[in-house]
C-alpha positions as CSV (number, residue, x, y, z in Angstrom):
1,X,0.0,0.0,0.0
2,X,1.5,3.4,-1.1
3,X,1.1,5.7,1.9
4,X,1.6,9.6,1.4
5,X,1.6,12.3,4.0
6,X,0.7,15.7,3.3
7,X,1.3,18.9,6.2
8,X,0.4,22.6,5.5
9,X,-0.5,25.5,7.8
10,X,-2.2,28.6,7.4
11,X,-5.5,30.9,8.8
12,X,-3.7,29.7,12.1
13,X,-4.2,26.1,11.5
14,X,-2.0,22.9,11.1
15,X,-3.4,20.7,9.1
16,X,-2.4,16.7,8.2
17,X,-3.6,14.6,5.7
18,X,-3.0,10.5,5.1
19,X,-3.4,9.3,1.7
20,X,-3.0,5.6,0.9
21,X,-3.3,4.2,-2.4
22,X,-4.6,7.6,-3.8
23,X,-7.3,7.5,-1.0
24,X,-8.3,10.0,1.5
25,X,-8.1,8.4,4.7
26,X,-7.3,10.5,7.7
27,X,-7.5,14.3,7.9
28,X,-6.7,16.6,11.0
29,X,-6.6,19.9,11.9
30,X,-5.3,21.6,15.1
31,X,-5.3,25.3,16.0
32,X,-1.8,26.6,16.2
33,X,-2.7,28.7,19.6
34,X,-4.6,25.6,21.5
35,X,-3.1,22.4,19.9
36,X,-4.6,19.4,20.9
37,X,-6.2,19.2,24.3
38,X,-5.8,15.8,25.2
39,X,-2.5,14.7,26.6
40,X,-2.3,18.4,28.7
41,X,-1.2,18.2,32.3
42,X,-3.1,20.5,34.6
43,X,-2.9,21.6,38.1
44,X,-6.8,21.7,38.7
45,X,-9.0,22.1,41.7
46,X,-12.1,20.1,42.7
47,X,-14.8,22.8,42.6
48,X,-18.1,20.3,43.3
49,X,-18.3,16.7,44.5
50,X,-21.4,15.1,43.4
51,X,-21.5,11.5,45.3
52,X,-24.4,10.2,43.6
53,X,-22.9,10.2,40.3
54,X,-19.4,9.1,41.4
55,X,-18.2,12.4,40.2
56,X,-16.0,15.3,41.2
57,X,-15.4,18.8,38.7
58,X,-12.3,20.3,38.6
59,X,-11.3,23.8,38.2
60,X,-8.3,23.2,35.1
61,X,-8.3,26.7,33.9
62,X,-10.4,25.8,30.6
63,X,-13.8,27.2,29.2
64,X,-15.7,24.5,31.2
65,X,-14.8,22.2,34.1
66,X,-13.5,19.1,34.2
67,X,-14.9,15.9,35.3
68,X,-13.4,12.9,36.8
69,X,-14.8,9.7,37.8
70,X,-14.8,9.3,42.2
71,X,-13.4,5.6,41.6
72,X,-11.7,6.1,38.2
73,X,-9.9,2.9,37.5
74,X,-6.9,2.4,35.3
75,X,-6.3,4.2,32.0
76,X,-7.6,1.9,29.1
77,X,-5.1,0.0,27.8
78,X,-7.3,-2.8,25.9
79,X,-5.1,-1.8,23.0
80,X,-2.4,-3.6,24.5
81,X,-1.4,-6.8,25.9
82,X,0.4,-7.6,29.1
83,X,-0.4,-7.8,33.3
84,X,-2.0,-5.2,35.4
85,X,-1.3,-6.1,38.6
86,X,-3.7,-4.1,40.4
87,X,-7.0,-4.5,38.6
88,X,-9.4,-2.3,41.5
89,X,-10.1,0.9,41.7
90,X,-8.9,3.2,44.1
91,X,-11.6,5.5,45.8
92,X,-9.9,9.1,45.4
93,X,-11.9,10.6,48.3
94,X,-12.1,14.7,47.7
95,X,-13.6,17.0,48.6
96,X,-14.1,20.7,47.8
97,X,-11.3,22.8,47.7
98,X,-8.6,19.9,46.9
99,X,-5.4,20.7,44.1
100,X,-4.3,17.6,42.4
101,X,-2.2,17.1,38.8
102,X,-4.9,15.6,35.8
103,X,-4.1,14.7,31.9
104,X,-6.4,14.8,30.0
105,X,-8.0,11.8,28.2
106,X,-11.3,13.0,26.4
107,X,-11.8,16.9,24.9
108,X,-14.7,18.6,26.0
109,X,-17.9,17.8,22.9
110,X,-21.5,20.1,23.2
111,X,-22.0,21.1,26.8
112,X,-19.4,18.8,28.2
113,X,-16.1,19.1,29.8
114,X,-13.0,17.5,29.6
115,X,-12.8,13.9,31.0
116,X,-9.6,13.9,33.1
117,X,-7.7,11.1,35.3
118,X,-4.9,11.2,37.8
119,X,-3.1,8.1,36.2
120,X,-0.8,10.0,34.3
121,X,1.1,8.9,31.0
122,X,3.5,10.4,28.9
123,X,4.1,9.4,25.1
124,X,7.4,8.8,22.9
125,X,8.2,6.9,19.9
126,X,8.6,3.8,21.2
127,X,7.5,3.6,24.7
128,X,4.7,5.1,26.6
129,X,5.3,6.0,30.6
130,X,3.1,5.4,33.5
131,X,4.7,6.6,36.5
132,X,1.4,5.9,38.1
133,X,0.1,2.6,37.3
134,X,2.0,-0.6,37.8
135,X,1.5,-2.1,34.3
136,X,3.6,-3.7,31.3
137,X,2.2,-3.9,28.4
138,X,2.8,-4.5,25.1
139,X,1.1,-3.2,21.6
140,X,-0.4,-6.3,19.3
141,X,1.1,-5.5,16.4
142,X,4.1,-6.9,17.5
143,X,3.3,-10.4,17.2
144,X,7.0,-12.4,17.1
145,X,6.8,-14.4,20.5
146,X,10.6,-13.8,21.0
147,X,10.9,-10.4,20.1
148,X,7.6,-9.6,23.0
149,X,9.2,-11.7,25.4
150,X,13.0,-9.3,24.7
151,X,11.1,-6.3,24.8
152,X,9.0,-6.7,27.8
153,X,12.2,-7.7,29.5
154,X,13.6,-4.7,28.5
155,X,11.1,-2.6,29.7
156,X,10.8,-4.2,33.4
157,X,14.3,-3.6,34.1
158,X,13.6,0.2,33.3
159,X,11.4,0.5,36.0
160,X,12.6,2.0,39.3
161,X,9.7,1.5,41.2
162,X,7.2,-1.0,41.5
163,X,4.2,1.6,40.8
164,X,5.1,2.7,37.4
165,X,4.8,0.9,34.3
166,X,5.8,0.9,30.6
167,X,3.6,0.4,27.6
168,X,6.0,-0.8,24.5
169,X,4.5,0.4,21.0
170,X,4.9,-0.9,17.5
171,X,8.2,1.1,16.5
172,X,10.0,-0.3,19.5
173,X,11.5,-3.4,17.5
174,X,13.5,-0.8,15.3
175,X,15.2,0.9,18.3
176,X,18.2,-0.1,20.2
177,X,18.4,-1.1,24.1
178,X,20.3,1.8,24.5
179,X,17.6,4.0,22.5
180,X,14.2,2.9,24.6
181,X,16.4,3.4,27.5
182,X,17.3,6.9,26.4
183,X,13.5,7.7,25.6
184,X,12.7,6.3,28.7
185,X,15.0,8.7,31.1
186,X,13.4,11.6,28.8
187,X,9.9,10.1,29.8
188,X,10.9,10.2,33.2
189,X,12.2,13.6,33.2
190,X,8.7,15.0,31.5
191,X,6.7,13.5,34.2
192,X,9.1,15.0,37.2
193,X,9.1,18.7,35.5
194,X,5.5,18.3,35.9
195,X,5.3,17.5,39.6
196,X,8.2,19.9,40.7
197,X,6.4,22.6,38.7
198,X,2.7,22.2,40.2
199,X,4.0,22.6,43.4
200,X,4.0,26.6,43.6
201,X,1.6,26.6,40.3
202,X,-1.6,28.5,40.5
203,X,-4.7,26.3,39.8
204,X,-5.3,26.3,36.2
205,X,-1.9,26.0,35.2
206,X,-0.8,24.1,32.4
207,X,2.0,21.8,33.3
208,X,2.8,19.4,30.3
209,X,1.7,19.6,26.7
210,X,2.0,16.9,24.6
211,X,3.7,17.9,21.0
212,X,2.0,19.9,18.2
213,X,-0.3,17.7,15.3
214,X,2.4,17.5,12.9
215,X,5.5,16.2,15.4
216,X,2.8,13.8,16.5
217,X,1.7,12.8,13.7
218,X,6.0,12.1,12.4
219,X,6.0,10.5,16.0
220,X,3.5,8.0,15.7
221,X,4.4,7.5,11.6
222,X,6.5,4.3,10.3
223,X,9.2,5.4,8.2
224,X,9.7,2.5,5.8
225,X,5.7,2.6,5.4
226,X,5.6,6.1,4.0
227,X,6.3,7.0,0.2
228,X,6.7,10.9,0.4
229,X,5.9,13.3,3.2
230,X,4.8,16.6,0.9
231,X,4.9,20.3,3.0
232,X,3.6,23.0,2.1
233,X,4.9,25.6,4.4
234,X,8.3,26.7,4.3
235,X,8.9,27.0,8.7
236,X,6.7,23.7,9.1
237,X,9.6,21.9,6.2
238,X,12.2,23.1,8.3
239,X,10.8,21.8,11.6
240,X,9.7,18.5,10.1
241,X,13.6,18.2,8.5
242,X,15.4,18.1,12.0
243,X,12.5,15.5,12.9
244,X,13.8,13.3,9.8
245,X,17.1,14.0,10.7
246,X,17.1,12.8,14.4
247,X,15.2,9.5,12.7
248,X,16.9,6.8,10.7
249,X,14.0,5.2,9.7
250,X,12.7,8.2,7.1
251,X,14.9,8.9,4.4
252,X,15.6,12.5,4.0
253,X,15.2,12.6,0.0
254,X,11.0,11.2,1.4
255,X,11.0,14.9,2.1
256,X,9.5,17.4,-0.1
257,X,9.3,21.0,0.0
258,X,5.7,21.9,-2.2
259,X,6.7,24.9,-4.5
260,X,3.9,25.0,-6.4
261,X,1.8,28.8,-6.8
262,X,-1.5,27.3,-5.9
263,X,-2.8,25.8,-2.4
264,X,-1.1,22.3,-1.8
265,X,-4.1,20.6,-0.1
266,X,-6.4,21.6,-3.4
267,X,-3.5,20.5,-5.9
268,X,-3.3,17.1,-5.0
269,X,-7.1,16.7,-4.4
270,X,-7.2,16.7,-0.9
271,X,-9.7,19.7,0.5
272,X,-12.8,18.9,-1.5
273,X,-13.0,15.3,0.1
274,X,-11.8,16.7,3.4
275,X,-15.1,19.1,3.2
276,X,-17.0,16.1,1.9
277,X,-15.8,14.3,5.5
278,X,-18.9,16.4,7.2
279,X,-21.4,16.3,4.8
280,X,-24.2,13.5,6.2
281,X,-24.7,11.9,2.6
282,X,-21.8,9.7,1.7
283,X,-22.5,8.4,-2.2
284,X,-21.6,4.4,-2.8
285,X,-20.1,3.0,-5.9
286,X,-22.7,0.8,-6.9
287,X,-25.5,3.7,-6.4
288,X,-26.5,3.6,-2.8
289,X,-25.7,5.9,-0.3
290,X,-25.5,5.8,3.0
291,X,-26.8,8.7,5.7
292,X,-24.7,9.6,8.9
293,X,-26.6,11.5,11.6
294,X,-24.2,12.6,14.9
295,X,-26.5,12.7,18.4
296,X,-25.0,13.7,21.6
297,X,-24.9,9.9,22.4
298,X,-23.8,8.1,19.6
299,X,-23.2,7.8,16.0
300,X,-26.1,6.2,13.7
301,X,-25.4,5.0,9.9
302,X,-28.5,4.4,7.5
303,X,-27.9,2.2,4.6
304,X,-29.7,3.0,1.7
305,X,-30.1,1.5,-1.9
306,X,-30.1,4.6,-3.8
307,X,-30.3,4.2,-7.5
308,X,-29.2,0.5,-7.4
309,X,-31.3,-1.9,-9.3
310,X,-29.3,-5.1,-8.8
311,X,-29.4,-8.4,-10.5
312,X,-31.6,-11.3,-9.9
313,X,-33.2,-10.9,-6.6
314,X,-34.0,-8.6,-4.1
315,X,-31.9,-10.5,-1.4
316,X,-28.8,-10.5,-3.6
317,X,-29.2,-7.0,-4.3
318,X,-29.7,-5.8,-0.5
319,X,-26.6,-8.0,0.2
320,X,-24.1,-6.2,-2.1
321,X,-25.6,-2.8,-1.2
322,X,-24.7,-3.9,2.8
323,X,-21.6,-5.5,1.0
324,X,-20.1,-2.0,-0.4
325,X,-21.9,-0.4,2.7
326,X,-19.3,-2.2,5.1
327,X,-16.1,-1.5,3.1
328,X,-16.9,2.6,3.1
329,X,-18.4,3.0,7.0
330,X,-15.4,1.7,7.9
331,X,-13.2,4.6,5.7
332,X,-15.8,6.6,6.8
333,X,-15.3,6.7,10.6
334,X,-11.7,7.2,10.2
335,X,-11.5,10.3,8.1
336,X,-14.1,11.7,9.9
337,X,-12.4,10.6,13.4
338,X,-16.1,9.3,14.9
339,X,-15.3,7.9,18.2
340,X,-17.8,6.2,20.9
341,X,-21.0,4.0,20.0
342,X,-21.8,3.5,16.7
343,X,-25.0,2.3,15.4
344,X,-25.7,1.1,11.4
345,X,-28.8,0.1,9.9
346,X,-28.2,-2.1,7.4
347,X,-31.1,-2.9,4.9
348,X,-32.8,-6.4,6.0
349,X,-31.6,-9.3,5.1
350,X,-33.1,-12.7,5.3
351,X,-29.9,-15.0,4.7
352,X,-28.1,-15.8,7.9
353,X,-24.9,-16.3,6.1
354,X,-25.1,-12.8,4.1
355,X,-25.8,-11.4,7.8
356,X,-22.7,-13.2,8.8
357,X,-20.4,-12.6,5.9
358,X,-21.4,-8.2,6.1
359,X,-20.6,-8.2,10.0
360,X,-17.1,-10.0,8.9
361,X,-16.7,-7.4,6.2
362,X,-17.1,-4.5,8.7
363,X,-14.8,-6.3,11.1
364,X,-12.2,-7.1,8.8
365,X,-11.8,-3.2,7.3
366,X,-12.2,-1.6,11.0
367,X,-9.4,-3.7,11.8
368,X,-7.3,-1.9,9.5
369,X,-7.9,1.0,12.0
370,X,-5.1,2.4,14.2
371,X,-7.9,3.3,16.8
372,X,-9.4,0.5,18.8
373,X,-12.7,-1.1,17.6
374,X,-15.2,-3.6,18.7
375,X,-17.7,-4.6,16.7
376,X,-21.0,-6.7,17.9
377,X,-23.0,-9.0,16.0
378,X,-25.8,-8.1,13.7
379,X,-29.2,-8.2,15.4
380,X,-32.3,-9.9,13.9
381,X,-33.5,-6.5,12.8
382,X,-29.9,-6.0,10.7
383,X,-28.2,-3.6,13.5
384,X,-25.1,-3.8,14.1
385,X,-23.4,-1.4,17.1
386,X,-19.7,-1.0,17.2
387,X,-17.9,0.9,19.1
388,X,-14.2,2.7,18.2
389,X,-12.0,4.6,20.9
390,X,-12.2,8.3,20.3
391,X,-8.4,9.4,19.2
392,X,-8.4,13.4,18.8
393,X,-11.0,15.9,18.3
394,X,-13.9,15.0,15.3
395,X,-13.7,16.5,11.8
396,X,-16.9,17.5,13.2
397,X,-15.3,19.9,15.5
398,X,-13.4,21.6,13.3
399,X,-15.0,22.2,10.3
400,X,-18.6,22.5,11.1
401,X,-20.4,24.9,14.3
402,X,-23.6,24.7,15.6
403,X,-26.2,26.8,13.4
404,X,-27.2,30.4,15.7
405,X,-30.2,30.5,13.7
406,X,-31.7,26.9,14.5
407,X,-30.8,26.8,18.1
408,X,-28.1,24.5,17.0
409,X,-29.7,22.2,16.0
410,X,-28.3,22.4,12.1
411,X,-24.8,23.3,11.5
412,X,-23.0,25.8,9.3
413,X,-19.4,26.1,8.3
414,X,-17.0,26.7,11.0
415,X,-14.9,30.4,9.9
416,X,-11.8,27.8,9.0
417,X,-14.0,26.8,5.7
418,X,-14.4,30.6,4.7
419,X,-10.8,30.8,5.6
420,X,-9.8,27.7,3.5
421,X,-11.7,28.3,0.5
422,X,-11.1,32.4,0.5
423,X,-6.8,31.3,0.5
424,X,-7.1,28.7,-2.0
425,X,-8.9,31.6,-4.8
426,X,-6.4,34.0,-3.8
427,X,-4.0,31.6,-4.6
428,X,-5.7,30.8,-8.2
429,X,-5.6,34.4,-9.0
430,X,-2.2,35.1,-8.3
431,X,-0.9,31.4,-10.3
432,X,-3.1,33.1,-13.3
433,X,-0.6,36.4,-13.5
434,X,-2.8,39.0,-11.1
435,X,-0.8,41.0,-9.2
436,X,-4.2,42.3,-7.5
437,X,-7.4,40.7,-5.7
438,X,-10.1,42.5,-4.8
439,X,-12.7,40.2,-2.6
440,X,-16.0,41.3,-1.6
441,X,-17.4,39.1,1.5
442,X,-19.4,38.8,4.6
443,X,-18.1,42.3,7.0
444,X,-18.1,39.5,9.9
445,X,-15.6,37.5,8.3
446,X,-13.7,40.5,6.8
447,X,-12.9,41.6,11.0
448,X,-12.5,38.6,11.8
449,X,-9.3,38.1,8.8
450,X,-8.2,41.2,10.0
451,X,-8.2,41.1,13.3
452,X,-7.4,37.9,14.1
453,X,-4.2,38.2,11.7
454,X,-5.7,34.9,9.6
455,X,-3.3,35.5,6.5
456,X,-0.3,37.0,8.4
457,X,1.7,34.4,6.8
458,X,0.9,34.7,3.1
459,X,0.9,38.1,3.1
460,X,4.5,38.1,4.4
461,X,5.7,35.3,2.6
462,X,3.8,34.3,-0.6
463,X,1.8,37.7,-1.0
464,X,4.3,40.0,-0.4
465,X,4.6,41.4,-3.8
466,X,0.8,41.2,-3.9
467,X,-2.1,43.4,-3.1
468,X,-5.1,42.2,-2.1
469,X,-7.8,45.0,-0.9
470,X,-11.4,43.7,1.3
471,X,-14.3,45.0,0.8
472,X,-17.1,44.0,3.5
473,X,-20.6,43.4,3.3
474,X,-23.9,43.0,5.9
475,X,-26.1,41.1,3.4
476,X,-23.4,38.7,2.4
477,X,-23.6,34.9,3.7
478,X,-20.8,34.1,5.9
479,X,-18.9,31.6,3.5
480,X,-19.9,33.7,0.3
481,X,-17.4,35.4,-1.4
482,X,-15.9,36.8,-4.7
483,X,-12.4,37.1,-5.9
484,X,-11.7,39.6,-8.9
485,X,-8.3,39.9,-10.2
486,X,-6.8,42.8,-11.5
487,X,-3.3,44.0,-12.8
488,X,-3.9,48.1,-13.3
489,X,-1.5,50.1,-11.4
490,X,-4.7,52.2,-10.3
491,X,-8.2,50.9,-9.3
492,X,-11.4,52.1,-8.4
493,X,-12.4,50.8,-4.9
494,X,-15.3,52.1,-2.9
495,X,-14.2,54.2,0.3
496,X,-14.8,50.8,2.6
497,X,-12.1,49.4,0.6
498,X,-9.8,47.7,3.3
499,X,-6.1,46.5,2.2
500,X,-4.5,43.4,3.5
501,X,-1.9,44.2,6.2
């Protein structure tokens, strides 16, 4: 399989994209000011105790509060293998008014705050720490007997204590002795910055951060798996260079700086399907389509056969609708990142053994799936529930905002499309020979560009020789737009007229 990475940043966003054999299949974004809130260290403070929910709320210096479970037991690790010696919970026992050091583990989704735990865990290449939990563990993918065995070894005699643990992940194999134990004194050195600096923290403050999408993303990435890793910004090429450089499993010529006058993302096909990730309609190859509507609790799937017409019977049409259905719900929840219960209604289906062979289908390509899933089998009313552990924020999140109009309950484009779509027609005009843009828009999104600085890097960089002039408008649609090229000297603007930068 010919895996391609593709990183770009701009309007104040990182973005990633995973494309294997010339298909979309995992597409992030992360605001260059936030980052990624799971993983973050906080010194937080419990601000309500509820008893009959088993819950306390923390104080963590975000938007909302926190929650954490009264009797949380140990971080999940079904992903991995190994013994967890102490299997009970432990009963926390605060109260109002107590400071203690959380990490996040879920962002905070609708009305919700971040889910937090005191069992710490701090992630490298090849090893993850625990200085909290006394586990070892393993990842599956390693499945040579001997080489588990060596590696588990390995990571035992690393611990100093008997209350901390290691988790060994999938790149481990490729590193030396010496290298997991160097990553593992790091590790170690991460978590005790933390501690010493919560001591004499105020509440609120932000003690550990885990790295930035693209580092993660190079982190987590197998070198010999990847073709080419294409960049589209010059400082993120340079950053992502000493990355390669430190690693000897990525070949530095797999690096490529994108030089080409229009947006990367749109060259290579990537942003249209990226925007397709949210729309609830997902078209099948054989004409049916398949509906995905997000609810506060879970994730449900309609199957649908569309235009098909099949071939000699109904049943054997309805089986290679569910068929096809299988193969792209499993894509699906990956590029769009859905994590928690999900819930598909397939179209009925009399034969047991179609029943049988769709639920393998499903299971076979979720298993492809970096993220944990767990899939059920299909009920006599051709359900089938699956579950797949949340890993990030939703493409939900980031593209799409609840509608103000409908009391959210529709949703519009989140600014970041307006953004998106305004810098990729800037970029058209210029690649045509324009030396000017005039763009008439929304007067929301026009302060919002302005004020927030959103193309402060192209206009220093790419635009500089440019001139690009805004002119603002109430009765304009936030994601409507024009872009008019010119290349006069001298133009004719209306007195609102606003240049860029």
């Amino acid at each position: 399989m010919k895996k391609e990475l593709f990183f770009d940043r701009y309007c104040g966003q990182q973005f990633v994209a995973l494309v294997e054999d010339g298909k979309l299949t995992e597409f992030s974004a992360e605001n260059e000011r936030r980052g990624e809130m799971v993983g973050n260290i906080y010194k937080g403070k419990v601000t309500n105790v509820l008893a009959g929910m088993n819950a306390v709320f923390l104080s963590c210096g975000l938007s909302r509060n926190c929650y954490l479970s009264m009797e949380e037991t140990y971080t999940d690790y079904t992903k991995y293998d190994g013994t967890l010696v102490e299997t009970q919970s432990r009963p926390l026992g605060l109260k109002v008014g107590d400071e203690l050091i959380v990490q996040v583990t879920k962002p905070s989704r609708g009305n919700k705050g971040a889910k937090v735990t005191t069992h710490l865990s701090f992630v490298g290449k090849c090893l993850i720490y625990l200085p909290q939990t006394d586990f070892l563990g393993i990842s599956r993918k390693i499945t040579d007997e001997k080489m588990r065995e060596k590696l588990l070894k390995i990571a035992d005699k690393m611990r100093e204590r008997k209350d901390e643990g290691f988790i060994v992940r999938t790149q481990a194999p490729f590193a030396t002795q010496k290298q997991l134990k160097v990553e593992a004194e790091y590790l170690k050195k991460l978590y005790a910055q933390a501690v010493d600096g919560a001591k004499d923290a105020p509440v609120g403050t932000l003690l550990y951060q885990d790295e930035d999408l693209p580092t993660r993303m190079m982190r987590d990435t197998f070198g010999d798996d990847i073709a080419v890793i294409r960049v589209g910004d010059e400082e993120l090429y340079q950053r992502l260079q000493k990355l390669v450089a430190l690693r000897k499993d990525i070949s530095e010529r797999k690096l490529v700086k994108y030089t080409g006058a229009r947006s990367m993302m749109k060259e290579y096909g990537i942003t249209p399907l990226a925007y397709d990730a949210v729309r609830p309609t997902v078209p099948l190859e054989n004409g049916g389509y398949l509906v995905f509507d997000h609810t506060e609790a879970m994730t449900v799937v309609d199957v649908n056969s569309g235009s098909y017409v099949g071939g000699a019977n109904l049943e054997e049409t309805v089986f290679a609708v569910n068929l096809e259905a299988s193969r792209e719900i499993a894509w699906q929840v990956r590029l769009r990142n859905v994590g928690g219960i999900v819930v598909v209604d397939f179209i009925d289906m009399t034969s047991e053994e179609h029943k049988t062979a769709v639920t393998e289908e499903l299971k076979k390509c979720l298993a492809l799936d970096k993220a944990k899933c767990n899939v059920l089998p299909m009920s006599e009313f051709c359900l089938v529930q699956f579950t797949r552990k949340r890993v990030g924020s939703e493409a939900l999140s980031f593209l799409v905002k609840p509608c103000p109009h409908c009391d959210g309950n529709g949703h519009v484009h989140e600014d970041i499309f307006t953004f998106t779509h305004l810098r990729d027609a800037l970029l058209d005009c210029f690649a045509e020979g324009y030396t000017s843009a005039i763009v008439d828009l929304n007067e929301g999104i026009l302060k919002k560009i302005l004020s927030e600085g959103v193309f402060t890097i192209e206009a220093h960089n790419r635009w500089k020789d440019k001139r690009v002039y805004f002119i603002g408008h109430k009765t304009y649609k936030e994601e409507y737009f024009t872009v008019r090229g010119e290349t006069k000297d001298v133009l004719q603007l209306p007195d609102n007229a606003q240049i860029l930068y």
